[in-house]
C-alpha positions in Angstrom: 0.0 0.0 0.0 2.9 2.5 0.7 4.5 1.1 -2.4 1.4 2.1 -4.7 1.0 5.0 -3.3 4.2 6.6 -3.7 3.6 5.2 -7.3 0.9 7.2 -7.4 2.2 10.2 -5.9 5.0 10.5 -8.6 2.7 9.8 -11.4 0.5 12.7 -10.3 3.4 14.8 -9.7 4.5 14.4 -13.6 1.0 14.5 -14.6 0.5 18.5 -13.2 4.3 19.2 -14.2 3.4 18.5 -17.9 -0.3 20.3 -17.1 1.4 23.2 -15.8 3.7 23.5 -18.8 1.3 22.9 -21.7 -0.4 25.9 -19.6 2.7 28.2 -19.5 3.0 27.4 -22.8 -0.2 29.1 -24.1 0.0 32.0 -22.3 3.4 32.6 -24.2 1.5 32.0 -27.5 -1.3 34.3 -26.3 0.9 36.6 -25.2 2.8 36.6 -28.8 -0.9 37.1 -30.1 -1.2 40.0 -28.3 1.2 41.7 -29.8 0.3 43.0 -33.3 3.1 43.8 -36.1 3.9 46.8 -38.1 3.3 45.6 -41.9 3.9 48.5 -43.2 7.4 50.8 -42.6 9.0 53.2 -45.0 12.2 55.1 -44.0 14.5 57.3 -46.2 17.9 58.7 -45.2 19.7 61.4 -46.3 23.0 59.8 -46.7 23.1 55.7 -47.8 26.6 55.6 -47.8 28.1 53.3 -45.3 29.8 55.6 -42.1 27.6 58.0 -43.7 25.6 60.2 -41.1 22.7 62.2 -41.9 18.6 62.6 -41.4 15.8 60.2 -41.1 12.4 60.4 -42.1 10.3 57.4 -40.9 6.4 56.4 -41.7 5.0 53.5 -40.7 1.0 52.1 -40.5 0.2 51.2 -36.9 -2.5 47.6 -37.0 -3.1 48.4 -33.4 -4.9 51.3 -31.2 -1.5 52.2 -28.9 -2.0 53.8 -25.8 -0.1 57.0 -25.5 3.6 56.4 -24.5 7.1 56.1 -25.9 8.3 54.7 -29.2 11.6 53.1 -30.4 13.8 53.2 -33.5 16.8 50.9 -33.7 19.0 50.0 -36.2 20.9 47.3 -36.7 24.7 46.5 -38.3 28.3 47.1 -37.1 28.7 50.7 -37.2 25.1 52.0 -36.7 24.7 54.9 -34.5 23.0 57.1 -33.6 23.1 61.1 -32.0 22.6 61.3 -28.1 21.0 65.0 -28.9 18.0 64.2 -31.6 15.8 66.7 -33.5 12.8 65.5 -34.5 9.6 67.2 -35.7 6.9 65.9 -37.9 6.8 69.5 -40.4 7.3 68.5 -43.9 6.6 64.8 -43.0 3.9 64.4 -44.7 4.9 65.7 -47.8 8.2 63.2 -48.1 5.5 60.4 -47.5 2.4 61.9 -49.8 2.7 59.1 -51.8 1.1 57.2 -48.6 -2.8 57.4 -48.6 -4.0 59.4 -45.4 -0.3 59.6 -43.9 -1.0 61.5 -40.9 1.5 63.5 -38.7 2.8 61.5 -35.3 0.6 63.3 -32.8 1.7 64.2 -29.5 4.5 66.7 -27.8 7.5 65.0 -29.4 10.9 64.2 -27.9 14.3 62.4 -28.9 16.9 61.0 -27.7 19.6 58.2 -28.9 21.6 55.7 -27.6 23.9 53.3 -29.3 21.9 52.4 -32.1 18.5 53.1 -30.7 16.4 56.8 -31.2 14.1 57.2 -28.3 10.6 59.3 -29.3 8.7 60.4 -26.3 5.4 61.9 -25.7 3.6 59.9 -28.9 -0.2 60.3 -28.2 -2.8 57.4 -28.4 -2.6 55.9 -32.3 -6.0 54.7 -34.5 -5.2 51.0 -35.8 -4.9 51.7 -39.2 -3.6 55.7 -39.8 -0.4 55.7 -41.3 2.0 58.2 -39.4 5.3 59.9 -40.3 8.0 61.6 -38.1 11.3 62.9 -38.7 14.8 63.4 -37.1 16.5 65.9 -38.8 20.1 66.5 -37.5 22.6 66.6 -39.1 23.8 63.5 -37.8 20.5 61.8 -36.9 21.6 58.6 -38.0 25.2 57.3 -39.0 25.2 54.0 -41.4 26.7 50.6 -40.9 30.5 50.6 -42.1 30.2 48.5 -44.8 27.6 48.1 -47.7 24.7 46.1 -47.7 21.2 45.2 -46.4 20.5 45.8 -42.8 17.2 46.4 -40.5 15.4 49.0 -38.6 12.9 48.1 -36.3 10.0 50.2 -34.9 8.5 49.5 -31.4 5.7 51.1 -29.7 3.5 50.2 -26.7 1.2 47.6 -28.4 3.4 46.3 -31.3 6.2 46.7 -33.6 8.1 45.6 -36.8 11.3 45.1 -38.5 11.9 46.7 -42.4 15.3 46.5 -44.0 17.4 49.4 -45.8 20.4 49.5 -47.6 23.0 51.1 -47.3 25.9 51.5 -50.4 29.5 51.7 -50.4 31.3 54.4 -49.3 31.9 57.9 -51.7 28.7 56.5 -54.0 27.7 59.6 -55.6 24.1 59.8 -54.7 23.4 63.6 -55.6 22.8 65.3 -58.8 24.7 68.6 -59.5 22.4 71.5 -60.7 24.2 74.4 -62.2 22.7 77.2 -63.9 23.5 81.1 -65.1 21.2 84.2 -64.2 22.3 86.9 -66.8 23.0 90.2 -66.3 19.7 92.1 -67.1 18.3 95.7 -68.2 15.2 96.3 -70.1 13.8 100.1 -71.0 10.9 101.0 -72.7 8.7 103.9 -73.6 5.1 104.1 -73.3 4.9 106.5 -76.9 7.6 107.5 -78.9 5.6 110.7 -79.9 4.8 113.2 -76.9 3.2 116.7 -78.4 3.0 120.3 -76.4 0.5 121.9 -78.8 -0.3 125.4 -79.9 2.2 127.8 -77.6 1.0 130.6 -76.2 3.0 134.2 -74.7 -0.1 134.0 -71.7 1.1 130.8 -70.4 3.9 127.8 -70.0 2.5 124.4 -71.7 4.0 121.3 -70.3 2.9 117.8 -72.6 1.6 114.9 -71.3 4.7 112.9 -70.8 5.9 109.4 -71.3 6.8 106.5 -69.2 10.0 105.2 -69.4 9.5 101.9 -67.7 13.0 99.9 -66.5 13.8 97.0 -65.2 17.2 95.0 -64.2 18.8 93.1 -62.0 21.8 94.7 -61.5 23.2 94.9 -58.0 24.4 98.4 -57.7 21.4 99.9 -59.3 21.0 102.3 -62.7 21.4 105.4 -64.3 18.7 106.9 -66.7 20.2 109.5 -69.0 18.1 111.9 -71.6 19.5 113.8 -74.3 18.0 116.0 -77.2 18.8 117.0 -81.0 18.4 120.4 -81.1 19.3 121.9 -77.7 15.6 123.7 -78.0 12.7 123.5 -79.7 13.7 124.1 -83.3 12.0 125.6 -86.4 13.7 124.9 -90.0 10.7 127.1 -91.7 12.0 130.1 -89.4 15.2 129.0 -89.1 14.8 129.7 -85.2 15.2 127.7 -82.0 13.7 128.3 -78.8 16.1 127.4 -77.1 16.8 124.9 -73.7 16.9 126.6 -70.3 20.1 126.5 -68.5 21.9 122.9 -70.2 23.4 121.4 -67.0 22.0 123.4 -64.2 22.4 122.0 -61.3 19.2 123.9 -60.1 15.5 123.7 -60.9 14.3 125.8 -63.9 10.9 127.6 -63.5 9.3 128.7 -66.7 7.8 131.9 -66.7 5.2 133.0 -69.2 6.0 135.4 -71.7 9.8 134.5 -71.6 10.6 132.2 -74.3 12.1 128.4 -72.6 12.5 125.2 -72.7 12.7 122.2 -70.0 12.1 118.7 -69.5 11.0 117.2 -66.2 11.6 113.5 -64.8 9.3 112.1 -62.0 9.1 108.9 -60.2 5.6 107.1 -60.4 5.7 103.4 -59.2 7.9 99.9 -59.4 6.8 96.0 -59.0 9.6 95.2 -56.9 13.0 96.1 -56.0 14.8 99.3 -55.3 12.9 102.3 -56.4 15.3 105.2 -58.0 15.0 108.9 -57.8 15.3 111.2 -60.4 17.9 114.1 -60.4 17.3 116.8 -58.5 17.5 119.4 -61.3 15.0 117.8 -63.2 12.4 116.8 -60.5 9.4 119.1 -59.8 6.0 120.8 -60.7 4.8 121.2 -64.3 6.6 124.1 -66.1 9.9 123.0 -64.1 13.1 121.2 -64.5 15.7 121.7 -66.9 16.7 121.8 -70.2 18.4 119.8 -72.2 21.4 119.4 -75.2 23.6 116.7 -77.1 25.3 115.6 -74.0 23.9 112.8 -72.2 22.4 114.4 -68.9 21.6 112.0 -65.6 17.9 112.0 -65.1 17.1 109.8 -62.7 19.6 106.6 -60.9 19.0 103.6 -58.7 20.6 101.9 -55.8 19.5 98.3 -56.2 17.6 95.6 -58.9 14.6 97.1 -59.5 11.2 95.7 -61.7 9.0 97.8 -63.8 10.2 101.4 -62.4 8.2 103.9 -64.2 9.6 107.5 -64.7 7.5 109.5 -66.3 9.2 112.3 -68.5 7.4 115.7 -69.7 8.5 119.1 -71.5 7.5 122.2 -70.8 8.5 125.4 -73.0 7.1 129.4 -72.9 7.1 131.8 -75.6 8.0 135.5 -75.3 5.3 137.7 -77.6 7.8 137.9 -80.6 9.3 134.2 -80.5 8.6 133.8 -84.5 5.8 132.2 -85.8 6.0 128.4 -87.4 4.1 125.3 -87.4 7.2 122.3 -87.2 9.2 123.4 -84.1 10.3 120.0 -82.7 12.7 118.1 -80.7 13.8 114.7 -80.3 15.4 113.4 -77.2 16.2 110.0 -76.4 16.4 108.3 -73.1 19.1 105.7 -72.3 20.1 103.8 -69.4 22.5 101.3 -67.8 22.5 98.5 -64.9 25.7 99.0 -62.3 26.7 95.2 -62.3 
């Protein structure tokens, strides 16, 4: 009797042993369950060359609701490292990963750090099963590469699950980048709004000044511009009566005033508008009311300069002249001045 029963005894002992194991047993399997996995991971780095060190930019589709908490990035490979100080920030994240239906920002009040191989994110909010979200580390030495070529692994772990990807990383002084070059010219447009700009029928009672015309300039010159005027005939000229009425004052440094009844002749530069840039200013001589500003002759005379690029600067030039009661009679007095200009490159 005390034979069979230590029999027993033993038999039952072996008997809950292998219970108890097939029990531990499936609470590691439903433990294992428990966990879901990352399917879907996409990182790109700025540098793949191996010892290379550069940014990450990370995405990945989360098959579980994860409680709020703290979120792992390791990489693997002899040589993988990563920076103690980490920036991360999820601006512009989205647009590196558009290609990703719904890629969402990683929410939350994000912080990194790294260790060894391993970037730390803390403060990720809860995640929906199912958004894909991106996040990037962008110092300038986020990430260094394994030392040698080839195929390594990343993996991404969060509170409720987490997954492995691979990426590849290429021998060392591969030339990755693609050299833009290109050549901005030096540039200076000018333009007039009419080439034909008529004072009418003079009279001794009063100063006629003409419509004007825009000189409109543009360039992209860094020191600014120069507008210079010149005319033909130094005065309003006359070939039927062989008479000129002649400019007032050629290179005054002064404003000209007309006076009415007294025979004269001036043109007048103003500033009206620009696009963009640096707007110029026109000469003092030549700047002011109607029936002002100074006459002209067959030397080139600064009207108006610049200090930087400018685009579309208008300057709008007019002419004034005054007659005295015995100026001679004649229909074809006339005058022609051109405008020129120049960018300081």
């Amino acid at each position: 009797m005390i034979l069979k029963q230590k029999i027993h005894f033993k038999e039952f002992i072996v008997l809950g042993f292998f219970i108890f194991s097939i029990m531990a047993v499936s609470l590691s399997f439903l433990n294992q369950a428990s966990a879901a996995t990352l399917s879907s991971m996409w990182a790109v780095e700025a540098n793949m060359d191996a010892s290379g060190s550069g940014q990450l930019w990370l995405a990945f589709k989360a098959n579980a609701s994860d409680a709020a908490g703290s979120w792992t990035v390791a990489l693997s490979g002899t040589g993988a490292a990563v920076a103690s100080a980490q920036t991360v920030t999820t601006s512009g994240c989205t647009t590196t990963f558009s290609f990703l239906s719904g890629v969402t920002a990683l929410p939350g009040t994000l912080t990194a750090s790294g260790s060894s191989a391993t970037i730390t994110v803390s403060g990720v909010s809860a995640l929906t099963s199912g958004t894909v979200y991106c996040v990037a580390f962008t110092g300038a030495s986020a990430v260094t590469n394994p030392s040698a070529a080839g195929v390594y692994s990343y993996t991404v772990t969060g509170p409720s699950e987490s997954g492995t990807a691979d990426y590849s990383v290429l021998s060392a002084g591969t030339n990755t980048s693609i050299s833009v070059t290109a050549t901005v010219p030096q540039t200076f447009t000018l333009s007039l709004s009419s080439n034909t700009d008529p004072l009418g029928t003079l009279s001794p009672s009063s100063v006629t000044t003409s419509t004007g015309v825009n000189a409109t300039v543009s360039t992209n010159a860094a020191n600014g511009l120069g507008l210079w005027a010149y005319d033909a005939n130094s005065g309003l000229h006359s070939t039927t009566a062989a008479y000129t009425i002649a400019s007032t004052v050629p290179g005054s440094t002064t404003l000209q005033t007309l006076t009415a009844g007294s025979e004269g002749y001036v043109t007048n530069a103003a500033y009206q508008s620009d696009t963009s840039g640096t707007a110029p200013t026109t000469t003092t001589p030549f700047t002011g009311a109607a029936g002002t500003g100074d006459g002209l002759n067959t030397t080139p005379t600064e009207i108006a300069s610049g200090t930087g690029p400018v685009n579309a600067a208008v300057i709008k030039v007019k002419e004034s002249a005054s007659i005295s009661p015995t100026t001679p009679d004649a229909t074809d007095y006339s005058d022609t001045i051109t405008i020129v200009g120049a960018g300081s490159f």
